[in-house]
C-alpha positions in Angstrom: 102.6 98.5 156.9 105.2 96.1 158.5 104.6 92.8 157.8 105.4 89.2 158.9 104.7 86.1 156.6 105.0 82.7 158.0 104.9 80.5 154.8 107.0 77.0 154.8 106.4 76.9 151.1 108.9 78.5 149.4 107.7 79.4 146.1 104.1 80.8 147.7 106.0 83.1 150.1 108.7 84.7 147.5 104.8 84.8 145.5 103.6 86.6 148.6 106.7 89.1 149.3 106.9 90.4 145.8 103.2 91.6 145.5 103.2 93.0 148.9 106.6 94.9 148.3 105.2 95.9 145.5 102.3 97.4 147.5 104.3 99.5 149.2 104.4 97.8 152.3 107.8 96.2 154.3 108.1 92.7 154.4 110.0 90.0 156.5 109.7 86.3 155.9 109.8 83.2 158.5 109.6 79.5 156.9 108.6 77.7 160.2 106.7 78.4 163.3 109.5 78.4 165.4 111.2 81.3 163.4 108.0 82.9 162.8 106.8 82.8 167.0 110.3 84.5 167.4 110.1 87.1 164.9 106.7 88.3 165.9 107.8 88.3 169.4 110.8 90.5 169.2 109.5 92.9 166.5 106.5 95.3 166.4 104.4 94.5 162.9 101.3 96.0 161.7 99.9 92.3 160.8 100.9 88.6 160.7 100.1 86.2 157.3 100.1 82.6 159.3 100.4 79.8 157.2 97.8 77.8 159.6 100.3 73.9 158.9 103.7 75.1 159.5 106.6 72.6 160.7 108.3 73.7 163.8 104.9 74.6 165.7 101.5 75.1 163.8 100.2 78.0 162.9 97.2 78.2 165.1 99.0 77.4 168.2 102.0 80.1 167.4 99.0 82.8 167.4 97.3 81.4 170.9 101.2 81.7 171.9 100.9 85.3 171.1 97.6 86.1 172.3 98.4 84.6 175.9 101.6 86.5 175.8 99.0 89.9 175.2 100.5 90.4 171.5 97.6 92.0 169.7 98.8 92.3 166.2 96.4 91.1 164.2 96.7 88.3 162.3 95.5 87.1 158.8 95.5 82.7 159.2 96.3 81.3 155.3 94.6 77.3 155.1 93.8 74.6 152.6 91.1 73.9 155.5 88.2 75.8 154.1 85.1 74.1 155.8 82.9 76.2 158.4 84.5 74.3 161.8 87.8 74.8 160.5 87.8 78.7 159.6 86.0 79.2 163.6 88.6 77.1 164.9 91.2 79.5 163.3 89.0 82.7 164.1 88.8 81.0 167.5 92.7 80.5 168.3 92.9 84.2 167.8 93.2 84.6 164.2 91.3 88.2 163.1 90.9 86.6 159.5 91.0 83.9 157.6 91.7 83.0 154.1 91.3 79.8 152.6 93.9 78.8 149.7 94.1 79.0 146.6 93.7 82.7 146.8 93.4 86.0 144.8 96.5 88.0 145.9 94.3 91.4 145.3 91.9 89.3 147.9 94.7 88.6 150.5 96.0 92.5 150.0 92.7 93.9 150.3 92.1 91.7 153.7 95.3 93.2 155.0 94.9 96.5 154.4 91.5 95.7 156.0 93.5 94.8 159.5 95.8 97.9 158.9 93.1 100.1 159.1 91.2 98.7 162.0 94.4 98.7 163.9 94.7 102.3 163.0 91.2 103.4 163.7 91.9 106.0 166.5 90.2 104.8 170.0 87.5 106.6 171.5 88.4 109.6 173.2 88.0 110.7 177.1 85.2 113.2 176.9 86.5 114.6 179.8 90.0 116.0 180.9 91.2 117.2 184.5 94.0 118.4 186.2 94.1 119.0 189.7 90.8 120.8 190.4 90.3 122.0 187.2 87.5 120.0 185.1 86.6 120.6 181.0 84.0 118.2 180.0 84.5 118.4 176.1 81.1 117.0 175.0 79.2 120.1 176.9 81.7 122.5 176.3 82.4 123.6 180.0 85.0 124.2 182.2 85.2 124.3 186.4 87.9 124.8 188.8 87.2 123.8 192.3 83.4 123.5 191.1 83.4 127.2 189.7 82.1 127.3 186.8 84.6 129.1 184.4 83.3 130.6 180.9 85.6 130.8 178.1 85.1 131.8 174.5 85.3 129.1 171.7 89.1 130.0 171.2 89.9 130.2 175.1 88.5 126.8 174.9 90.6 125.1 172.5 93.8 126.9 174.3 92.9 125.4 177.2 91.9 121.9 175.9 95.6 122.0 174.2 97.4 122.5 177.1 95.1 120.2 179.6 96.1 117.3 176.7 99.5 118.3 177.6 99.3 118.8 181.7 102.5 118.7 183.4 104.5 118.7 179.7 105.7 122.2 177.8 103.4 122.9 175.4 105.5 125.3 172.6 104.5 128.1 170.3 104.4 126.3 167.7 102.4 123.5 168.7 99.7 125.8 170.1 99.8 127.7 166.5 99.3 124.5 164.7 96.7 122.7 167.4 94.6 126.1 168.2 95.1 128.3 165.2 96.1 126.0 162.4 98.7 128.4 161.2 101.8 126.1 160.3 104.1 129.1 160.5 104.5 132.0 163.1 102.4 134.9 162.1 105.0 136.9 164.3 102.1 138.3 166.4 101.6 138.0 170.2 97.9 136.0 169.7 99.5 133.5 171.9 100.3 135.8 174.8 97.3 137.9 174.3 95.3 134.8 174.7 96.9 132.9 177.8 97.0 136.3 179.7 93.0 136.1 179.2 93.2 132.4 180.2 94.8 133.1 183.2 92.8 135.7 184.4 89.8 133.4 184.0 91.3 130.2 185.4 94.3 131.2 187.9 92.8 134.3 189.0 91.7 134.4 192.9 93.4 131.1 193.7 96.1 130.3 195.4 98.0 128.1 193.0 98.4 129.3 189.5 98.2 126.2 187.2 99.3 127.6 183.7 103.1 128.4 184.1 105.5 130.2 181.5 108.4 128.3 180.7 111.0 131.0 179.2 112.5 130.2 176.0 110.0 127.4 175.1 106.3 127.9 175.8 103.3 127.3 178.4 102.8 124.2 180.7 99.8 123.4 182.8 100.8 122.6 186.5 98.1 120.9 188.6 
């Protein structure tokens, strides 16, 4: 991960660097809030260490700065202020965790990587893709154009699916070996044509506008 500390104390932050450099992770260091409200404006970081008493601007009102101004990062608050009222008034200001000092580093590396990952966590997908009047709802498996119902095998399917995710964009042979097939080389077969011939005669055929178009030289695109 990228990472910003905001630490005014000097000996805590070059503390805090080393181990997490040492984790693998990239590192950059602010010593005041006014540094530190820059830096996480102007670069993208995975998460922010906020030192919650920091001269320049305090801690919790740099990260209500950032929320207002619809940065998400997320943001792990460091404070000697340990009680109840004071971690919720932290959690509150927009903090996504708090840790109250002295602290394990394991602890605070642990809580990061915690952030990383939630950050990461993929978001739910559409269940249902369209493009121009063709419809594929992925949870029952079906597809319709124009409220036909089309029927595709399990491979016509995923074809399709591929280059619906993709409408209006080239989809190439590769990608389509990789995303359909899960071959990572080219098998030097026509599958693919073989395959979007049958697609085509089950979603372009007896309509006016063909949607799935060959692009010469570089692969298939879906048209709506």
């Amino acid at each position: 991960m990228k990472i910003l500390v905001i630490e005014d104390d000097a000996q805590a932050a070059a503390y805090m660097l080393k181990g997490l450099k040492e984790a693998g992770h990239a590192v950059d260091h602010a010593p005041d809030g006014t540094q530190g409200l820059y830096l996480a404006g102007a670069e993208h970081y995975d998460a922010l260490v906020v030192d919650r008493m920091l001269p320049g601007r305090d801690g919790l009102s740099l990260v209500s700065l950032l929320r207002a101004a619809g940065n998400d990062t997320p943001v792990l608050v460091l404070s000697a202020l340990g009680s109840v009222e004071d971690r919720v008034t932290g959690l509150r200001a927009g903090g996504d965790d708090y840790l109250t000092k002295p602290y394990a580093f394991s602890e605070l590396l642990a809580r990061l990587e915690s952030l990383g990952r939630r950050r990461a966590a993929p978001q739910t997908q559409a269940t249902k893709l369209a493009a121009g009047d063709l419809e594929m709802d992925l949870l029952a498996r079906t597809v319709r154009r124009a409220g036909k119902t089309i029927d595709l095998l399990p491979r016509e399917f995923q074809l399709l699916e591929c280059l619906m995710r993709n409408a209006g964009s080239v989809v190439t042979r590769t990608m389509l070996l990789e995303q359909v097939w899960d071959y990572h080389f080219d098998p030097q077969t026509n599958v693919i044509d073989v395959h979007i011939a049958r697609l085509r005669q089950k979603v372009d055929k007896g309509f006016d506008q063909p949607l799935i178009q060959t692009v010469r030289g570089a692969g298939y695109c879906l048209r709506p």
